[in-house]
C-alpha positions as CSV (number, residue, x, y, z in Angstrom):
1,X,1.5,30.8,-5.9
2,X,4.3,31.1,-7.7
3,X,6.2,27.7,-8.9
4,X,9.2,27.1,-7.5
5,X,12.1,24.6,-8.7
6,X,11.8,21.1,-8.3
7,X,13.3,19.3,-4.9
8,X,13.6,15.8,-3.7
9,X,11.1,14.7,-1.0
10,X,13.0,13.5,2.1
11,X,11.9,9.7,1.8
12,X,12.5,9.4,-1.4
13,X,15.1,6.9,-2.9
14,X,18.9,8.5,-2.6
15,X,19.2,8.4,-6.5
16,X,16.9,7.2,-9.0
17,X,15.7,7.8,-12.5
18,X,13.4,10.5,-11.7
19,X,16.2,12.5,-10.8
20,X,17.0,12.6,-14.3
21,X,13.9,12.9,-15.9
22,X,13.1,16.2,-17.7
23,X,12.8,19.0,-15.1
24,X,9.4,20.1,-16.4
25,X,8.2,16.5,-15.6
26,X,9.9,15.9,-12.2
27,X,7.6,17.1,-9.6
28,X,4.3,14.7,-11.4
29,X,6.7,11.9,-10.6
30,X,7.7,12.6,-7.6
31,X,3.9,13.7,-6.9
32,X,2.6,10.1,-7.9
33,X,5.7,8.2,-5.6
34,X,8.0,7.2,-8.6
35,X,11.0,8.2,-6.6
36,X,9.5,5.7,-3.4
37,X,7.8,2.7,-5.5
38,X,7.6,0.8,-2.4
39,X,3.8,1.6,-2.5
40,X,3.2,-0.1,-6.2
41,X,4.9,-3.1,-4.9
42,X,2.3,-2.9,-1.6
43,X,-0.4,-2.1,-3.8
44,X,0.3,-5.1,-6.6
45,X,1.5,-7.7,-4.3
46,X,-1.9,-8.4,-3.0
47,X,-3.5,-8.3,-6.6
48,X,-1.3,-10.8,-7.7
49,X,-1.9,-13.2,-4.1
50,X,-5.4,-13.0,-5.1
51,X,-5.6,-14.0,-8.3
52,X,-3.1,-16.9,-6.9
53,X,-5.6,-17.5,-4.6
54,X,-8.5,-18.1,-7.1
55,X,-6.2,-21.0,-8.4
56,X,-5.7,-22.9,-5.7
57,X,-9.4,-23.0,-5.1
58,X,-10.0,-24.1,-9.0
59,X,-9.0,-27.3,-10.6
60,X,-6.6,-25.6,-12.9
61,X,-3.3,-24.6,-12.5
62,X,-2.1,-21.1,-13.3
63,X,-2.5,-20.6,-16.8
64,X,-1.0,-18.2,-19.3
65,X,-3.7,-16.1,-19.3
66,X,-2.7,-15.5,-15.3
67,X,0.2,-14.0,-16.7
68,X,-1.8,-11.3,-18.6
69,X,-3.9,-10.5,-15.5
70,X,-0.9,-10.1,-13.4
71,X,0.6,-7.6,-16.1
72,X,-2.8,-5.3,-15.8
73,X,-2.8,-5.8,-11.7
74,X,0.8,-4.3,-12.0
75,X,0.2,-1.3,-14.5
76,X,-3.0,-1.0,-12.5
77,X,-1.4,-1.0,-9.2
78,X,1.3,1.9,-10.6
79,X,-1.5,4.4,-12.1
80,X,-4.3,3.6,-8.9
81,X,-1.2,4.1,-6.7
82,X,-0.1,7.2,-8.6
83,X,-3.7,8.6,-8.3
84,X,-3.9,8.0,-4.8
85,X,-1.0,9.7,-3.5
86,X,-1.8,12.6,-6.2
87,X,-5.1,13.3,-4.2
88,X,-3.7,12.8,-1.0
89,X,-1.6,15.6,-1.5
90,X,-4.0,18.0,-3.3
91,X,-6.3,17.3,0.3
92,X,-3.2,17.0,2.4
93,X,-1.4,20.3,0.8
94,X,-1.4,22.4,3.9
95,X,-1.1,19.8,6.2
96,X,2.3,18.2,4.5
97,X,3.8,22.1,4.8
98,X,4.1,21.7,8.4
99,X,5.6,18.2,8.7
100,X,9.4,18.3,7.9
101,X,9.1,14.7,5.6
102,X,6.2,16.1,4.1
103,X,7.4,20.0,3.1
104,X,9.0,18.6,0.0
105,X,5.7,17.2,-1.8
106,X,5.6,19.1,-4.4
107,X,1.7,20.2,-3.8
108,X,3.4,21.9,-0.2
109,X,6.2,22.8,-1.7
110,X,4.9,24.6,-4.5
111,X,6.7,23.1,-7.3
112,X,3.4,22.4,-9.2
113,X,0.5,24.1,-9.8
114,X,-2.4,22.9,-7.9
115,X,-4.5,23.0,-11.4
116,X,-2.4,20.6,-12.5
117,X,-2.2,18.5,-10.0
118,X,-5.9,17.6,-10.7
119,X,-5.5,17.0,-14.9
120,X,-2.6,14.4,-13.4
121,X,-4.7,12.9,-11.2
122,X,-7.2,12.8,-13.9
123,X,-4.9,10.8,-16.2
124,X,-4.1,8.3,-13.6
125,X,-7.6,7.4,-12.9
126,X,-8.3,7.1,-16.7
127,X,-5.4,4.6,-17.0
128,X,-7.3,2.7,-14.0
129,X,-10.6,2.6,-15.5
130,X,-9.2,1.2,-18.7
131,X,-7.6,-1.7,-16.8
132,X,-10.5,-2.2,-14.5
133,X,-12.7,-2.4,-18.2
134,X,-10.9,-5.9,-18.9
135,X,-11.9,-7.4,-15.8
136,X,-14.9,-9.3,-14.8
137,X,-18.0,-7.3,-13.5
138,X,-17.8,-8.3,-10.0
139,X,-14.3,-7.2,-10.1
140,X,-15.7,-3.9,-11.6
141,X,-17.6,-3.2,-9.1
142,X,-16.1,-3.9,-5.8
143,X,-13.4,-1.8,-7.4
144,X,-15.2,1.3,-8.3
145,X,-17.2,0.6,-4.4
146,X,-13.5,1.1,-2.7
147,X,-13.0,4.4,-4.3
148,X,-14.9,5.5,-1.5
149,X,-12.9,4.4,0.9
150,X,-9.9,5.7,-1.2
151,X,-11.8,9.2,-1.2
152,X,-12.1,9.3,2.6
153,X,-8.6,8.0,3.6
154,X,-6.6,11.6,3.7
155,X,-9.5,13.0,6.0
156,X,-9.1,10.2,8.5
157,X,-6.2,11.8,10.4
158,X,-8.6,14.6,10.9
159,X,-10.9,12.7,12.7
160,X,-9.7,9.6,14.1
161,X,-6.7,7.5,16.0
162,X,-7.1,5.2,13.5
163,X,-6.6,6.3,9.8
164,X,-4.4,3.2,9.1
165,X,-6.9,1.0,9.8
166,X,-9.3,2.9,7.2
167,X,-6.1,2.3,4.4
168,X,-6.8,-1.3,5.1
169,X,-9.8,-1.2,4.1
170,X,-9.0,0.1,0.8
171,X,-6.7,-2.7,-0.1
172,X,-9.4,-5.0,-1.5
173,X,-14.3,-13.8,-9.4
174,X,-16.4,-14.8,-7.3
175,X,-16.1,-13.7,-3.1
176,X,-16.0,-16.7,-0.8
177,X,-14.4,-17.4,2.5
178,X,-11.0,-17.5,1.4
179,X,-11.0,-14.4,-0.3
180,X,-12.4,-13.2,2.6
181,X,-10.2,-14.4,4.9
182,X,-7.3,-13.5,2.7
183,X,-8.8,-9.6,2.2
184,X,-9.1,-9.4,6.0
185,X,-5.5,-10.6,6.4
186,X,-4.3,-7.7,4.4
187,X,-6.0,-5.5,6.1
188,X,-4.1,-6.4,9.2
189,X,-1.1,-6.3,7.2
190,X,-1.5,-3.2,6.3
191,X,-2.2,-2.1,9.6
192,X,0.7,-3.1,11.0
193,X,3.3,-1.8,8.4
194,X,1.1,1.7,8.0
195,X,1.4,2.4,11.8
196,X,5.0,1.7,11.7
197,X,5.6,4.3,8.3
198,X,3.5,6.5,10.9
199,X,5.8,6.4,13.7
200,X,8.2,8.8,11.4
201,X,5.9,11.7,12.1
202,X,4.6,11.2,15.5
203,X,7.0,14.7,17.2
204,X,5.3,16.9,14.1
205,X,2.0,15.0,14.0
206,X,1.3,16.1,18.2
207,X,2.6,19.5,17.3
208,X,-0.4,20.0,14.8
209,X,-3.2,17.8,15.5
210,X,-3.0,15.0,13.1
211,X,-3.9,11.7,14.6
212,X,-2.4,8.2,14.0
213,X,-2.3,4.7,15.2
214,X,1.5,5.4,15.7
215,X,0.5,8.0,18.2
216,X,-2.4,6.1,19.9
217,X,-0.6,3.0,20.0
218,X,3.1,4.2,20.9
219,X,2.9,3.3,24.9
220,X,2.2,-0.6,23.5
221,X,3.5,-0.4,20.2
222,X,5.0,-3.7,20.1
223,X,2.7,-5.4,21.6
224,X,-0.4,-3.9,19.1
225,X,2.6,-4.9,16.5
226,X,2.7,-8.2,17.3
227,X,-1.4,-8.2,17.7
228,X,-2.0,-7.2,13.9
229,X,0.8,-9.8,12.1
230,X,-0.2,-12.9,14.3
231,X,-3.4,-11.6,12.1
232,X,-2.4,-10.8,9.2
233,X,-0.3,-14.2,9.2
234,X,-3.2,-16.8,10.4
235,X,-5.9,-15.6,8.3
236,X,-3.5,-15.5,5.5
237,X,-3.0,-19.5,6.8
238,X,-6.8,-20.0,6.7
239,X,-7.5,-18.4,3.0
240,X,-4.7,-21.3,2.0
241,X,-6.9,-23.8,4.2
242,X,-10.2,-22.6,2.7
243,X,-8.8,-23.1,-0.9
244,X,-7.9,-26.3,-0.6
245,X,-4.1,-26.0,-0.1
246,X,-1.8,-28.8,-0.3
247,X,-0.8,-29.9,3.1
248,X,2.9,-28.7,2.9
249,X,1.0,-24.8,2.7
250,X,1.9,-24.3,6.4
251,X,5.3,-24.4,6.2
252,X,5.5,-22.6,2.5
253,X,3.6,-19.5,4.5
254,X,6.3,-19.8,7.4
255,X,8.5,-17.2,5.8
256,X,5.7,-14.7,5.5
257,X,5.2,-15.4,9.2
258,X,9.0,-14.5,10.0
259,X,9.4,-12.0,7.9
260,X,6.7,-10.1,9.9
261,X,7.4,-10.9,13.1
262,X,11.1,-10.1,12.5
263,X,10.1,-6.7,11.5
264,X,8.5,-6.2,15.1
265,X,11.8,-6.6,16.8
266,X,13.4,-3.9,14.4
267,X,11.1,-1.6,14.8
268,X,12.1,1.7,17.4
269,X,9.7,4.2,17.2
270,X,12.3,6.8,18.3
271,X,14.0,6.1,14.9
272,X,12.6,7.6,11.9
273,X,15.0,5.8,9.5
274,X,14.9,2.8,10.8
275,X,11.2,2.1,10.6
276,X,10.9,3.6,7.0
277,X,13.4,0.9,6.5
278,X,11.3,-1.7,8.2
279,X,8.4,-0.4,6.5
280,X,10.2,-0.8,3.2
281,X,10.9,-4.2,4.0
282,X,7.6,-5.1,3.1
283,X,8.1,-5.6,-0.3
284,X,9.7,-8.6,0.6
285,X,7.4,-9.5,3.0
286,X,4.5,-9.6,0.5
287,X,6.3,-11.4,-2.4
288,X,7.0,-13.9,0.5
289,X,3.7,-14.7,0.8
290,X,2.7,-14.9,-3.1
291,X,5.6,-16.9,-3.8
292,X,3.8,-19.4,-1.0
293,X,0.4,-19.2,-3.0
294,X,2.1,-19.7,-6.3
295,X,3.7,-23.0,-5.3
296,X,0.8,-23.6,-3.4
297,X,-1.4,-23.5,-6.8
298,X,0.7,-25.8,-8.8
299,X,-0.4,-28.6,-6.9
């Protein structure tokens, strides 16, 4: 295939620094999301609620040290991210050719070379691992056990109404009930704001065969809405109460619990823009919620 010259992906920001990056380097950017970071802050934010989470379960307040970890959770969130998205578009290639957001990805577009592609994807995943090497071993291993999940995600459309619920699952010390609880409120999360990023594509998604919860869901969208945050926002609630949070931890989650509820009544399925919008909003959603379990874990 012959490679053609770089072009910016439909949902990408309107301007940003990958537009001026070096043309030889723009389509591995674009390719791993730099021009649409919303997915490092999706990926990181529940890293960093986590490891907020193992504080207010511990004697100590956040240390220093939690400062380091929250450094590697971010650089691990942008190259994991980064891989991700690389090898859902190597699998997706042909697929993303026939969705009009999608024919811009430069795998569909043809502005890189599938070979390469791969070696990027390689280099992402070696970033990862090096991260992942300075975290505990239980950490090690329930990571490399969700790159299964990861591996299965862009085949899920293929063969189920519910490949957002699968993404969930990806988004994953010691494990006890609050983490639990708190992994399982994520997952809910995710849930809802995937199916609402899906409800862009539904028209060219029933035109070739791709399934979705967007597309299952759409004749009681709101209501399935509504459904997954009242999840995602009590279990969140119970992961504070399993921890041990201060009393006051109600009312500090309260803005989470808005924030998502206030995105069902935006949403219009009919409106492409205005749910990648409310999708979008999520970054503030999740920073919401970790600023709740950092307060939360000074006390």
């Amino acid at each position: 295939m012959d490679i053609q010259s770089d072009r910016p992906v439909a949902d990408s920001l309107p301007a940003s620094w990958v537009d001026m990056a070096p043309a030889a380097i723009r389509p591995f950017l674009r390719l791993a999301r730099y021009d649409r970071p919303i997915g490092f802050w999706l990926l990181a934010i529940p890293c960093w609620t986590g490891l907020m989470l193992a504080r207010m379960g511990s004697s100590a307040t956040p240390q220093w040290s939690d400062l380091g970890l929250a450094v590697l959770f971010g650089i691990g969130a942008i190259a994991m991210r980064g891989a991700g998205c690389t090898y859902n578009d190597i699998v997706d290639r042909d697929l993303d050719r026939r969705v009009a957001r999608t024919a811009d990805r430069p795998l569909a577009a043809g502005t890189l070379a599938l070979r390469s592609a791969w070696l990027f994807l390689l280099a992402q995943c070696l970033i990862g691992f090096v991260v992942l090497m300075q975290l505990p071993p239980l950490a090690i291993w329930i990571a490399l056990g969700s790159l299964l999940l990861v591996a299965a995600y862009p085949f899920m459309k293929r063969i189920t109404w519910w490949p957002q619920a699968w993404l969930g699952l990806t988004f994953t010390g010691q494990v006890d009930a609050a983490v639990i609880a708190l992994y399982l409120s994520s997952l809910f999360w995710t849930l809802g704001y995937d199916t609402i990023y899906a409800c862009q594509d539904m028209e060219d998604d029933a035109l070739i065969g791709v399934k979705s919860t967007a597309r299952a869901l759409q004749a009681n969208l709101h209501r399935w809405l509504w459904g997954f945050y009242i999840a995602a926002a009590l279990l969140a609630a119970l992961a504070g109460i399993l921890a041990n949070a201060p009393i006051w931890f109600a009312a500090a989650i309260l803005p989470f619990a808005f924030h998502l509820f206030d995105q069902i009544r935006k949403v219009d399925p009919t409106d492409g823009a205005a749910c990648l919008g409310v999708f979008k909003s999520n970054r503030t959603t999740g920073l919401l919620l970790a600023l709740a379990f950092l307060i939360s874990s000074f006390i």
